[in-house]
C-alpha positions in Angstrom: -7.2 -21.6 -10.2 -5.4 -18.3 -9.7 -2.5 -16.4 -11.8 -6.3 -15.3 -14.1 -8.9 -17.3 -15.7 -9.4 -19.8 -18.2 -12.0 -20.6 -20.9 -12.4 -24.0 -22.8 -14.3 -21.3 -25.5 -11.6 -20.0 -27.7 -14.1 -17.1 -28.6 -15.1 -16.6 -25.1 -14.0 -13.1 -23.9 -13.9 -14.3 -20.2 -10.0 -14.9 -20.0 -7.0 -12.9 -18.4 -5.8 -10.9 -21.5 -8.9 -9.3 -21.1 -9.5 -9.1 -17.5 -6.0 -8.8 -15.9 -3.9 -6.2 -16.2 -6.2 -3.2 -17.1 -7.5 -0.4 -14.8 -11.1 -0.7 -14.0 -13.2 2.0 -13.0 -16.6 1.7 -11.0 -19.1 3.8 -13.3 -22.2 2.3 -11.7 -24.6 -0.6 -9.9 -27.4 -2.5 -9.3 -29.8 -3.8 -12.2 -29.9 -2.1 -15.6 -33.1 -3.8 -16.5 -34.8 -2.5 -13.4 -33.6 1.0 -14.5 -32.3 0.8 -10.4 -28.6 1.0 -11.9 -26.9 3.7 -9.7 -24.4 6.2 -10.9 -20.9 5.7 -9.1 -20.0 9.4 -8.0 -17.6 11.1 -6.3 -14.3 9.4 -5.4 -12.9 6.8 -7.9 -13.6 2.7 -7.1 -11.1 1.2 -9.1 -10.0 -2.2 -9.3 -7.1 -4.2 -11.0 -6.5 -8.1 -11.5 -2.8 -8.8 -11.1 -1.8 -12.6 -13.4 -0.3 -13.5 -9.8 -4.3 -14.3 -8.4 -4.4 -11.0 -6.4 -6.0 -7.8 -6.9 -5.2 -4.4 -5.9 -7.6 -0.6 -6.2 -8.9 2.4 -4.6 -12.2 3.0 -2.9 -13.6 6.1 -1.6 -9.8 7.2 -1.4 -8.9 4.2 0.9 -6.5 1.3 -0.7 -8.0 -2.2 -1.1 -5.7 -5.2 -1.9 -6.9 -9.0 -1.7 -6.7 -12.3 -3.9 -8.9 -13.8 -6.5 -10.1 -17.0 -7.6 -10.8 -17.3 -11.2 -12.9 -19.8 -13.7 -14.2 -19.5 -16.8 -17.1 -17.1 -16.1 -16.9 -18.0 -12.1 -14.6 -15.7 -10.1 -14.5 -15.2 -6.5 -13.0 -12.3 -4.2 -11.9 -12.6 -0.7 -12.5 -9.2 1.6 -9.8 -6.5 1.2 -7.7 -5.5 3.6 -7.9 -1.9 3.4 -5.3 0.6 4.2 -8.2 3.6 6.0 -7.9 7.1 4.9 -11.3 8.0 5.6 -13.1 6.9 8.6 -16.6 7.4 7.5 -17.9 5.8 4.2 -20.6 6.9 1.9 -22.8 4.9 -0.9 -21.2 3.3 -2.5 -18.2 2.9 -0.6 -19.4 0.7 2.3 -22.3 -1.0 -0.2 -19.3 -2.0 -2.6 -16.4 -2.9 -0.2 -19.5 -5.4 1.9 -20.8 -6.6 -1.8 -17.1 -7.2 -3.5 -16.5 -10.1 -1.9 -20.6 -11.5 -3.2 -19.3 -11.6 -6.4 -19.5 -14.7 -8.3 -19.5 -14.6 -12.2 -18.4 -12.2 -14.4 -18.9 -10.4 -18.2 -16.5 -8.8 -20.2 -18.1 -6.9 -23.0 -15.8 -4.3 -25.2 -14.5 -2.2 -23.0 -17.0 -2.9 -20.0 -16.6 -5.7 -17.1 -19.4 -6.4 -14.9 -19.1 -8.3 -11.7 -22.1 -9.9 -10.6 -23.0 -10.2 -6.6 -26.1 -11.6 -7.1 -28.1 -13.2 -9.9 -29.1 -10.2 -11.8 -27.1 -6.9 -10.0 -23.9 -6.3 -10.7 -20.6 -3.8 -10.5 -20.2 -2.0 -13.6 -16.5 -1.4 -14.5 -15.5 0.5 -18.0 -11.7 0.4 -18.7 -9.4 3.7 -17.5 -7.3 4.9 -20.8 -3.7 4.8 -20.3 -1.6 7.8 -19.9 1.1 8.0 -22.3 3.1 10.5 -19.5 6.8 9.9 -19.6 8.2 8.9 -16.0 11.7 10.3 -16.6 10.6 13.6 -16.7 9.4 12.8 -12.7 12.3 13.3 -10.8 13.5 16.4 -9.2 12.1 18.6 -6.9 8.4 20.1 -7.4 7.0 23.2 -5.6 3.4 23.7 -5.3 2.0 26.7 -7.1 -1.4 28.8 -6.3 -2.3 31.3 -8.5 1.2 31.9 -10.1 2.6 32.3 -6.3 5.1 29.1 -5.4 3.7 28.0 -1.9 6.0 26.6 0.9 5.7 22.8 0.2 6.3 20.3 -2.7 7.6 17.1 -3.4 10.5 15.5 -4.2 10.7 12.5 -7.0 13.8 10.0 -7.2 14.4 7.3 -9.2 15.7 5.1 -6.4 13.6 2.0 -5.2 11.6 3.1 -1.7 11.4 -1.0 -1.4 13.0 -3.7 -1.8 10.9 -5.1 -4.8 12.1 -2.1 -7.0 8.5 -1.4 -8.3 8.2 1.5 -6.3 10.6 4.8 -6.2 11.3 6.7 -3.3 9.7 10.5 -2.7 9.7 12.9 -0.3 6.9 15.8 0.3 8.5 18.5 1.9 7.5 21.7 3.5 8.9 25.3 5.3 7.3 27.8 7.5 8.3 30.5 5.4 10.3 31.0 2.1 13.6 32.0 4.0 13.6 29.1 5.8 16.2 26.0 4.6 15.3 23.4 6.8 12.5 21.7 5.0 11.0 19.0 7.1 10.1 15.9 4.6 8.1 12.7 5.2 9.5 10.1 3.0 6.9 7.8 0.7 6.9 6.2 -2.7 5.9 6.7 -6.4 5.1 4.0 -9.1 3.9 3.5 -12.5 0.6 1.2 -12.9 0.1 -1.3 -15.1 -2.4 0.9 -17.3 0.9 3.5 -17.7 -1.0 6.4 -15.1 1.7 7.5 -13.0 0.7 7.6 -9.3 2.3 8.7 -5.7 1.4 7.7 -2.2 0.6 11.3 -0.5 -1.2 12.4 2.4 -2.4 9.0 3.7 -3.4 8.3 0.2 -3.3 7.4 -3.7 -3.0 10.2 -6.0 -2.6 10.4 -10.0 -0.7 12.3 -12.0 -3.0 13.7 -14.2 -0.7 16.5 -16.5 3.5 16.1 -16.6 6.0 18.1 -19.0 9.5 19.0 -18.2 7.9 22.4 -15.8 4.9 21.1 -14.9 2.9 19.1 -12.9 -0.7 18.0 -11.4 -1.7 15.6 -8.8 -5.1 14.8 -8.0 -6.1 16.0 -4.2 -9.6 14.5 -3.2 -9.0 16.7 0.1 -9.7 19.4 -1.8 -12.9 17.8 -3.9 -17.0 18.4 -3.6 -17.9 16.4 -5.5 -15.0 16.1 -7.8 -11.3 15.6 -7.7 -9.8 18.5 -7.2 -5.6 19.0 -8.2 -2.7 20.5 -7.0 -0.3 22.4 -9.6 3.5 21.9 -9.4 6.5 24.0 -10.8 9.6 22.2 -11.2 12.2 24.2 -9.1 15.5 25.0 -10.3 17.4 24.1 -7.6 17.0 21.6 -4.8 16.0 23.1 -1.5 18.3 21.5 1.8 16.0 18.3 2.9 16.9 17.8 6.4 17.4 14.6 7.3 
């Protein structure tokens, strides 16, 4: 069955209010009792259950989407088509996108899922918190800002739908060669609000989070930046909107 799973044990954790609709972050894999569990570093592998039998998440930067199949502790993925940022994997990202679709059962324990793709190794997910950001305070126009100097590029946030579902708002990223210039060239993409409440925008081929927002500020993650963590760009709100060219 899809749309979640079902239990016939009423005490049985393994259902959709605890498996659907929550952000779930890779933290490691392999076998525990082995001590061969490995440490998921690096980029963020996260993966969420939609009620509609599809899943959506992020691996090594790249977006995954695909469907589920979901019974009592039985579940089944089919491969994701991903949207390629990156050409070139690294471990875990080509181990878990070839092993997602091994999975078979799962375990749901607190605050930790763990999908099994084989009898005794498995993906070790713990739940993201949710941000309590608010989303009006998005829209407008945000300048980039390096060591208290505003840069020549930013991004502008509407409240408009960018599709026509109306999950998604429209955004622009804008840039100038030089701070007397007033035609900003844009590229037009989208920003959205998850189901965990993280705010996030489509940017530079690929997902970002908001990770700080007030009424002046605000930070993005930018993994092109990251060594081995995610790095972020700062934002000042500007107080006027610069001429987007069209």
């Amino acid at each position: 069955m899809l749309a979640g799973c079902s239990s016939s044990d009423d005490n049985d954790t393994n259902n959709e209010s605890t498996l659907y609709k929550k952000t779930w972050k890779l933290v490691s894999y392999g076998n525990e009792s082995n001590a061969i569990l490995k440490e998921a570093k690096g980029f963020e592998y996260i993966i969420v259950f939609l009620p509609d039998g599809t899943y959506t998440g992020w691996a090594y930067g790249n977006h995954m989407e695909g469907k589920y199949n979901c019974t009592g502790h039985n579940i089944s993925l089919s491969h994701p088509d991903i949207t390629k940022v990156y050409d070139e994997g690294s471990d875990p990202d080509d181990f878990y996108l070839t092993h997602i679709c091994d999975v078979s059962t799962y375990e749901i324990n607190d605050r930790e899922l763990r999908l099994y793709y084989s009898k005794d190794e498995y993906f070790k997910f713990r739940i993201v918190e949710s941000s309590a950001f608010d989303e009006s305070l998005l829209p407008g126009c945000w300048v980039v800002v390096k060591d208290g100097v505003q840069q020549n590029n930013g991004v502008w946030f509407s409240n408009e739908p960018a599709f026509d579902d109306g999950e998604k708002k429209l955004a622009k990223y804008w840039w100038r060669k030089d701070p007397t210039d007033n035609l900003h060239r844009y590229e037009t993409t989208y920003w959205y609000k998850g189901y965990d409440g993280r705010i996030g925008i489509w940017m530079f081929e690929g997902g970002r989070t908001v990770t700080k927002l007030t009424r002046d500020r605000l930070t993005i993650e930018d993994w092109w930046m990251m060594d081995s963590n995610v790095g972020v760009i700062e934002y000042q709100r500007m107080d006027s909107n610069p001429e987007i060219i069209e």
